[in-house]
C-alpha positions, 0 to 999 in steps of 0.5 A: 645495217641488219635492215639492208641486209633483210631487204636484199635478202630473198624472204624478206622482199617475198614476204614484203610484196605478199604483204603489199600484195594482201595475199595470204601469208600462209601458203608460202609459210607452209613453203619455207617450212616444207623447203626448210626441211626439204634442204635438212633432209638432203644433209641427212641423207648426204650425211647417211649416205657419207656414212653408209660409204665409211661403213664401207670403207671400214668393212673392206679394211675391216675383212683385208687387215682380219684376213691378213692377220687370220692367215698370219695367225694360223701359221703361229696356231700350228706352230702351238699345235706342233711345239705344243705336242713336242713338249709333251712328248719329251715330258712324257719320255722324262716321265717315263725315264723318271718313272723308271728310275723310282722303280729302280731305287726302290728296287734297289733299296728293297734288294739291299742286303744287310750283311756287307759285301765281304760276308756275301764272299765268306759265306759263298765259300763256307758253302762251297766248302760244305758242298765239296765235303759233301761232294767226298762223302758222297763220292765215298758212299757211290764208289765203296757202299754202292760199288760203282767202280767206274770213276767219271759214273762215279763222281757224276752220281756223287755230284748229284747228290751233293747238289741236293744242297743247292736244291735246299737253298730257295727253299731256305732263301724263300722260307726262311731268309727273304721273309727275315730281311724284307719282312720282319714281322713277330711271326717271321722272327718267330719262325726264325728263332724257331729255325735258328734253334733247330739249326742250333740243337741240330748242329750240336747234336752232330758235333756231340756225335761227331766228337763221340765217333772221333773218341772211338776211333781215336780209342780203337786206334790207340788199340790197333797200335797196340796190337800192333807193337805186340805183334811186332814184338812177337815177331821180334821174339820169334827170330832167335840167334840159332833157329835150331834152338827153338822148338816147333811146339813154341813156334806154333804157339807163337803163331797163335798168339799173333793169329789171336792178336790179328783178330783182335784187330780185325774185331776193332775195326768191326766194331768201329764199322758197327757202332751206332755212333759210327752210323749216326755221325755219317748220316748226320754229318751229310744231312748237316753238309748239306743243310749248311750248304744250303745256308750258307748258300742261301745268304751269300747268293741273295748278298751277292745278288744284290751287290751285283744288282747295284753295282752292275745293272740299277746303277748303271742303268739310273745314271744313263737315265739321268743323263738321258733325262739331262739331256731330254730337260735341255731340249725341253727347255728349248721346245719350251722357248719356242712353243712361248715365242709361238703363244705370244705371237699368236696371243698378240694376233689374237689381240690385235684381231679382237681389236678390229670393228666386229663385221655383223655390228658394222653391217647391222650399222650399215642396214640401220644406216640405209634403212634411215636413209630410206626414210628420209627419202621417204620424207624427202619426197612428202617434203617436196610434194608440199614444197612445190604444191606451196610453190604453186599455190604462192604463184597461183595466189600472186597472179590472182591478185593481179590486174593486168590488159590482154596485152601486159599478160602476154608480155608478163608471161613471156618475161616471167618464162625468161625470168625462170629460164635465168633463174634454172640457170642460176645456182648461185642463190639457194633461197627461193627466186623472186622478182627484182622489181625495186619495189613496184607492183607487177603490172608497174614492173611489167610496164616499166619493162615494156617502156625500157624495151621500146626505149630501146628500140 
């Protein structure tokens, strides 16, 4: 069976006639070599040139899908961008909003008072109380001592002086209170005892005055009553039942004697006027008023500041920027959503944009492709060129071995030209054409032809 089928076959019945031939077998060796080739590089060339068209395939869904997925990325970048700007802008306000709220706990917390609320209230009014007692002492000394006699000049002279108080209260707030409360170091409790012991020698020492002065007067009083019921006794001795029965010598010396007791009174109150303890107690006593005004003052004003500023302006204001912030945190939250729904699309665009084939590797794949295809064009046309050069030699060496008459020549010129002629037309036998002769040499093929075309005739 394998042997039928190599006698049909197109290499075996060429190779068997060269062999009955004795033509050399190598012209046409060199033939199958080069049309071999020439046949495996027309596959390659037909499998670069399939290639090159994938390639272009690829390239133009490659550029269509990155194009459509570029444009769809940008509309997520900007919507990153915006919701990324809005994020930070309502963080910086919570920020900003927090920051304040530090700044006003702790000013809050360094404003706080140690003394409660209710000594704020009694120290404000042992202040005013002392004001006002400094405020009739003044306006005694303006109205008596300086004869200002109009009442409105008067009492304005004499609030000005008992306003000196609260010209001495940020003196001691600033010196003496503030450093106590915010600062206190061993030099501020020094300077504190220093100034409580003062305050302590000062205030008893005008108390010891004061009490002297009040012991005077007590005592002068008790001798102004005195003088006075003596006087009245006096009076009283002088009215008798018959006026006829006293004497003008008696009733003179009667007189005298109360003239003598009213100078006597009118010597106390000298001397009340006049005492060193008298003048001591007046000007200690307006220098304590207004010293402890400016104290007590001085303590009420910074506790009730304070629990005005608690109570009033930083608690208010740090619960509406807490409220501020709760509602900043929800829309935070919100933006926050957003701006993660736009990361992820945009990360997924990225995604499926880095999955799709790189341009410039597709079109070097292309270049390398053609440039191979170029190539084996290039050995394509060398394979050809030896293809048809053994073709001829094979042929040239075939009708050389032949011995034919004029007249056979002819006639084999003219079948071998139909022959050809059948054989352009005929596509369906890839394998090179040869000559059906059933075995005969040519010039028996060629007789036997011209015997079947006069039979016919």
């Amino acid at each position: 069976m394998q042997e039928n089928e190599n006698y049909y076959n197109g290499d075996f019945q060429h190779g068997y006639v060269t062999g009955v031939e004795n033509i050399d077998k190598s012209t046409y060796e060199g033939y199958l070599s080069s049309h071999v080739n020439f046949e495996w590089l027309q596959q390659r060339i037909d499998e670069k040139k399939n290639e090159v068209y994938r390639i272009d395939n690829e390239i133009a869904i490659a550029k269509d899908k990155r194009k459509s997925i570029f444009d769809r990325l940008q509309e997520f970048t900007i919507g990153v961008n915006t919701h990324s700007q809005n994020v930070k802008y309502i963080e910086s306000r919570i920020d900003e909003n927090q920051q304040r709220i530090n700044h006003l706990e702790k000013k809050r917390n360094y404003n706080e008072s140690p003394y409660s609320f209710l000594a704020g209230i009694l120290y404000l009014l042992a202040g005013v109380a002392f004001v006002a007692g400094d405020l009739i002492i003044s306006h005694e000394i303006v109205a008596y001592a300086l004869n200002i006699r109009n009442n409105i000049e008067a009492w304005s002279f004499a609030i000005g002086l008992a306003m000196l108080s609260i010209l001495l209260k940020p003196a001691y707030e600033r010196l003496v209170e503030q450093p106590y409360i915010h600062d206190y170091s061993p030099k501020t409790k020094r300077v504190y005892g220093i100034f409580q012991a003062f305050l302590l020698i000062f205030t008893v020492g005008t108390m010891f005055i004061l009490g002297w002065f009040r012991y005077e007067a007590y005592k002068t009083d008790k001798l102004k009553d005195g003088i006075n019921k003596q006087i009245k006794a006096m009076q009283l001795n002088a009215q008798p039942l018959d006026p006829t029965a006293i004497q003008p010598s008696e009733n003179q010396a009667l007189i005298q004697k109360m003239d003598e007791q009213l100078k006597a009174y009118d010597q106390l109150n000298i001397s009340l006027v006049n005492s060193p303890w008298a003048l001591f107690s007046f000007v200690l006593s307006g220098i304590l008023f207004a010293i402890a005004g400016a104290i007590c003052l001085g303590i009420a004003f910074p506790i009730l500041q304070a629990y005005w500023y608690r109570w009033f302006q930083a608690s208010p204001a740090i619960n509406k920027l807490k409220k501020r912030n709760l509602k900043l945190n929800d829309e935070l939250k919100t933006a926050q959503k957003l701006l993660s729904e736009q990361v992820v699309n945009k990360s997924i665009l990225e995604h499926d944009l880095s999955l799709l084939p790189n341009l410039d590797e597709l079109k070097a794949e292309k270049i390398a492709t053609q440039k191979e295809i170029e190539k084996y064009l290039q050995d394509l046309k060398i394979a050809n060129e030896e293809q048809r050069s053994y073709t001829f030699n094979d042929g040239f060496a075939k009708g050389q071995a032949t011995e034919l008459t004029d007249e056979e020549r002819e006639t084999l010129r003219i079948e071998t030209l139909r022959q050809f002629q059948n054989a352009q037309d005929s596509k369906t036998d890839p394998t090179p054409k040869v000559y059906r002769n059933n075995g005969l040499r040519p010039h028996q093929a060629l007789r036997k032809v011209i015997t079947d075309q006069f039979n016919q005739n």
